[in-house]
Structure formats: C-alpha cells, structure tokens
C-alpha positions in Angstrom: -59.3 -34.3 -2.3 -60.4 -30.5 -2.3 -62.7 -29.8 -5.6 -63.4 -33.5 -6.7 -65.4 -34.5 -3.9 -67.8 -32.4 -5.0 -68.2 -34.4 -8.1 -68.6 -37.6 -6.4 -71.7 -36.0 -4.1 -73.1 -34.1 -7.7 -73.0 -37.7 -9.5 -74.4 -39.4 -6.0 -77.3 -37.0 -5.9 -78.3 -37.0 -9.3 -78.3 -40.8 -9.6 -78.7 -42.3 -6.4 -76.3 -44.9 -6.6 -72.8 -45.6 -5.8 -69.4 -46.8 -8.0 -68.9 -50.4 -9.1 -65.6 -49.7 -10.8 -62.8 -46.6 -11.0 -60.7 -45.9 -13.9 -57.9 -43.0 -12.8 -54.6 -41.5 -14.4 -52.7 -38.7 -12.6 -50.4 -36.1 -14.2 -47.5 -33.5 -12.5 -45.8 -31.2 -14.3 -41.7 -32.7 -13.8 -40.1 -30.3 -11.3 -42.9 -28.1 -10.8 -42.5 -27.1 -7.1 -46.3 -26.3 -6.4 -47.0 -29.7 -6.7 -44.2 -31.6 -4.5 -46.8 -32.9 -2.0 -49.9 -33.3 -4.1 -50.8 -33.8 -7.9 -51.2 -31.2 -10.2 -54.5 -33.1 -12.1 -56.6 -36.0 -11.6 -59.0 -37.9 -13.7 -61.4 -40.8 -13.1 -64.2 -41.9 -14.6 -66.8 -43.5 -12.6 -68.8 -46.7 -13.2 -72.2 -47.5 -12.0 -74.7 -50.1 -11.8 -77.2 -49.0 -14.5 -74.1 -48.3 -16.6 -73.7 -44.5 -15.9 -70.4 -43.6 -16.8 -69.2 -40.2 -14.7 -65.9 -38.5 -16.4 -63.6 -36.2 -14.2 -61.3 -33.7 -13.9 -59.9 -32.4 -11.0 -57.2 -30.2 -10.9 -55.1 -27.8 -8.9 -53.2 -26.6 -11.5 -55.4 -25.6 -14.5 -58.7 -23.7 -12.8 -60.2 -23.6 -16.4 -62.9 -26.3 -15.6 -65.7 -25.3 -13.2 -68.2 -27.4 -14.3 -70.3 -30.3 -14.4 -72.3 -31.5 -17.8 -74.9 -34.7 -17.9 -75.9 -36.3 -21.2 -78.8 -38.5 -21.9 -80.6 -39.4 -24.2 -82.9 -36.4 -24.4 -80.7 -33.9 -24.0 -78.2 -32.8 -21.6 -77.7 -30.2 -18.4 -75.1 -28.3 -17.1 -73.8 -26.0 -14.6 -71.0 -23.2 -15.3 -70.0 -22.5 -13.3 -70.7 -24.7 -11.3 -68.7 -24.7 -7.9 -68.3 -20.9 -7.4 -70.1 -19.3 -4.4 -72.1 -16.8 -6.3 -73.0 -16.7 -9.9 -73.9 -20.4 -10.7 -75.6 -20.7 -14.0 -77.9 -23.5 -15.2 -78.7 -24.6 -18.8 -80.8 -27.4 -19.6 -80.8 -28.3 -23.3 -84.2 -30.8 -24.5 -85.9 -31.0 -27.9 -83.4 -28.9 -29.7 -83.2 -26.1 -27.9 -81.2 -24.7 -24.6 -82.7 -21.9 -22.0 -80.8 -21.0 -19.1 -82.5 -21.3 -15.6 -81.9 -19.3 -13.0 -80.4 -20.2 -9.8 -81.4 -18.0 -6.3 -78.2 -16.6 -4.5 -77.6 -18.5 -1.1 -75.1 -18.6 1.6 -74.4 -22.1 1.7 -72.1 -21.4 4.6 -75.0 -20.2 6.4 -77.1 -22.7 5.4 -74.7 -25.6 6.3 -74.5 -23.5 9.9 -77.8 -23.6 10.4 -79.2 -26.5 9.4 -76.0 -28.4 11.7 -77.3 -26.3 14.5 -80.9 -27.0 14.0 -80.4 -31.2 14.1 -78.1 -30.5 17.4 -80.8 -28.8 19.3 -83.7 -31.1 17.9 -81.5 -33.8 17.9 -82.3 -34.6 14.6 -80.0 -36.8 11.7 -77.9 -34.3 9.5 -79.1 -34.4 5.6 -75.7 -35.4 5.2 -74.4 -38.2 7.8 -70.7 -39.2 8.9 -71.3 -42.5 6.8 -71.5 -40.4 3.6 -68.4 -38.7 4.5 -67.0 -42.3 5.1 -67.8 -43.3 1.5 -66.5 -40.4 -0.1 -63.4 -40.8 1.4 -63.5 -44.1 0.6 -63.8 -43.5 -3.0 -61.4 -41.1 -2.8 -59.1 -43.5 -2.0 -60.4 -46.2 -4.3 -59.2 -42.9 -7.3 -55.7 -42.5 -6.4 -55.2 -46.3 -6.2 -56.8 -46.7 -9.4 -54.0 -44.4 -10.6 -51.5 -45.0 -9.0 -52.0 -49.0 -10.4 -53.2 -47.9 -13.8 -56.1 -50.8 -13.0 -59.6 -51.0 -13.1 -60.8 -51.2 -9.3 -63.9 -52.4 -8.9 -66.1 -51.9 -5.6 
C-alpha cells in the first residue's frame, strides 16, 4: 500500500489505460516480527487492454529496487532511482545506444501544496481527483485478492 501505488499511477500515466486482469503472489519471511501485520514483498503483474503487461515488486523488506524500467520495441527507459526525493536519474536507451537525461530538482511537497491550494481558491478540479484515488485503492485491493487466491482477477 505505501511504495506500490506509485507504480500503478507510473503505469496509468504512461499508458493511459486501466487493468483488465491481476496476477499477485505474496511472500513473509516465517517468524519475522517486522512483518506481523503486513507483508514483507508483493508482486503483481498488470494486464491491460492493448496487451501491456506491467511487472512489480513492492517490498518492505528488501529496499534494493527503486525503480521503474519500460520495454518496447524500440528500446526501453528507465528511472533509478526512481522514487527518491532528490537525485532521480533518467536513461532512455533507442537505436543502440543509452544517454542519461537529466531531471530538474523539485519539491514535490511543495508543489502538491501549492497546486491543492491554488484549485481551492480558484475553485478549480485537482490534476489528480478523489475518483483516481478510488481506483487505486481499488486495484490495490484487486492485488492482494489476487494473492491471497493465487487466481487471475480480472476487472
């Protein structure tokens, strides 16, 4: 529920559509205490409609992935890391060859702050609405039933 999300909104942004059908398979270490009220890793993979399939990993008890990679068939992009606050680094790989892009420094806290403020006093539709919260969650949801039945759920 903390870190994945953020893959769900990466994958919804770059593709613009929405899950037809959730794969997931949930691991704890036996007796670990950390993990007595939540799981130690997650992962799902993500169908959609044009047949993009979205692998993840979420995990709160191996913080060795920080990243998100997309593969076509021209080449591939990633960021790494990619859910940090401050040094986010972007490769883009085309053509046989990769360059690194760089990314400006923000304050995304700021950002979200002022940009919430700024629809509240112009009374204005947030970039991101309650509904998209709603299908996250939703989603979310959709995940740990898929693992917790070791089926295919579909949408």
């Amino acid at each position: 529920m903390d870190i994945g999300i953020y893959s769900l909104n990466a994958f919804f942004f770059l593709n613009g559509e929405e899950p037809t059908e959730i794969n997931a398979m949930m691991y704890t270490t036996p007796g670990d205490i950390r993990f007595k009220e939540v799981e130690e890793t997650i992962n799902f993979q993500l169908r959609f409609p044009s047949g993009i399939l979205s692998n993840c990993t979420s995990s709160y008890g191996y913080s060795g992935q920080n990243r998100y990679r997309v593969v076509t068939t021209k080449g591939w992009f990633e960021l790494e890391p990619a859910t940090s606050y401050t040094g986010l680094r972007m490769y883009v790989h085309h053509d046989n060859i990769t360059e690194e892009r760089v990314l400006p420094e923000r304050d995304h806290f700021a950002l979200e702050m002022d940009h919430l403020s700024g629809c509240v006093m112009e009374n204005k539709e947030p970039l991101t609405p309650g509904e998209e919260g709603l299908r996250d969650l939703t989603i979310m949801m959709g995940i740990y039933e898929a693992a917790r039945t070791g089926k295919t759920l579909k949408l």
